[in-house]
N, C-alpha and C positions, 0 to 999 in steps of 0.2 A: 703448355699452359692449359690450365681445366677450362670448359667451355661449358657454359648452359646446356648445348645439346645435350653432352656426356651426362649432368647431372639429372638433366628433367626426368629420366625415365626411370632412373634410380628412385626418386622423390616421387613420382605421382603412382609406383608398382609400392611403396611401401604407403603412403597416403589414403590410393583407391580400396587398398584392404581392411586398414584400420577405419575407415569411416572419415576420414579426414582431409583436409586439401590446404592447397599449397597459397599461401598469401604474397610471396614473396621470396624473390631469390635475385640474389645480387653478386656479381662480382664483380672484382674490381681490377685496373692493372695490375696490382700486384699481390693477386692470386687471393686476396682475402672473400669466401665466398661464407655469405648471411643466409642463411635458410629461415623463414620463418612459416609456420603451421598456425591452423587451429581448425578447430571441427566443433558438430554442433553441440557438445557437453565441455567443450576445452579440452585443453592436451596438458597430460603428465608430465614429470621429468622423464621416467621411464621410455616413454612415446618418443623422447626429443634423444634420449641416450641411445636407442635405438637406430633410429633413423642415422644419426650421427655414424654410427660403428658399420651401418649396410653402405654410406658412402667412402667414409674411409676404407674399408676391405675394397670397394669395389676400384681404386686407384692404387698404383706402385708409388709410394713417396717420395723413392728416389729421383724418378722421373718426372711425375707430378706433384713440386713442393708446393703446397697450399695453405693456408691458415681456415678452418672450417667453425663456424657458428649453428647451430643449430635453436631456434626457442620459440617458444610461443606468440602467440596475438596478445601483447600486455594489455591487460583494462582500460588503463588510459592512453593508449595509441587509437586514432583515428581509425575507422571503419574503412577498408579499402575496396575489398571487391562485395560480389552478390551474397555470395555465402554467409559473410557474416552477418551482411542489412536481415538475412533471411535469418540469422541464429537470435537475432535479436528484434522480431516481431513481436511486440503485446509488451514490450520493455519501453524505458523511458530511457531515449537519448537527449544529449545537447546538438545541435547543428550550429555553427554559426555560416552564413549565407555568403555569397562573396561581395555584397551589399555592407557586411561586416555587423549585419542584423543578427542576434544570435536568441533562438529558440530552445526550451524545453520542452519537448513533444514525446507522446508515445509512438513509436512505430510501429503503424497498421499493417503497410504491402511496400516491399520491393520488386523494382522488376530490373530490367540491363540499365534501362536509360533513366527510371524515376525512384523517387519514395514517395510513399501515402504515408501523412503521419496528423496527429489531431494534438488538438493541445485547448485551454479553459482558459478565456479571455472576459472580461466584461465592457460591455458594449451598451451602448443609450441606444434604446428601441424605442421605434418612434410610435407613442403612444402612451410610452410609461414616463412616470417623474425619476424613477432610483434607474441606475445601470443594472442589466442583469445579466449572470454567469452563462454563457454563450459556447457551446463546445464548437471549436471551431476543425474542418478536417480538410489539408490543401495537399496537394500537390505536386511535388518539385521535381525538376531536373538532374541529374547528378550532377552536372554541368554547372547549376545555379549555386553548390554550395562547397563549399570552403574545407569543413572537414564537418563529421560526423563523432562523437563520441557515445560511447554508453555512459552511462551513470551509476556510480558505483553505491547500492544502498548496502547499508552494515545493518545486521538484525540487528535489535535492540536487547 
């Protein structure tokens, strides 16, 4: 049976060069093993047809029967590790919070354990009769939120 050990070195010698890293790698009892990539401009078909072909030469089929996946960080899949909070700085994602609170924010800063992100609320200041447009910039734990998405704008 293939084992993560076997595959990680395979995947992060073809990754570390191309500019890219690894989001995800799964297998399962029976041998179905999910690779998923992305890096900070996205990944080709080419990049995923590659990678594919450096692990399969790198096993004997006969010995190690596997079913292999190979594919990108889709758009609307959640945000998992640093790398992508970090590909997607000065973008607008959605969070929904595990409060089940769910935001439209820019993301300012990732780091391991938070995100910085701001977002335009209207607020009664006290002082004024009208609410006014309030850029508000908070703080979270990864811990505190639920999933992360980006938001996908289509040019006009």
């Amino acid at each position: 049976m293939i084992e993560k050990k076997d595959i990680q070195p395979i995947i992060d010698d073809y990754t570390t060069g191309e500019g890219l890293f690894l989001v995800s790698l799964k297998i399962s009892a029976d041998s179905v093993v999910e690779v998923v990539i992305d890096g900070p401009q996205g990944v080709n078909l080419d990049q995923c047809v590659v990678l594919s072909n450096r692990i399969n030469a790198a096993f004997d089929r006969d010995v190690d029967n596997f079913e292999l996946t190979v594919s990108s960080a889709g758009l609307n899949q959640p945000l998992r590790i640093l790398p992508q909070y970090l590909k997607y700085i000065g973008q607008e994602v959605e969070i929904m919070l595990n409060t089940g609170k769910k935001l439209r924010v820019t993301l300012l800063d990732a780091t391991p354990d938070t995100i910085t992100v701001e977002y335009i609320q209207q607020c009664k200041i006290e002082g004024t009769k009208r609410k006014q447009t309030v850029h508000v910039t908070e703080t979270y734990m990864l811990t505190e939120i639920k999933t992360t998405k980006p938001i996908i704008k289509w040019k006009d």
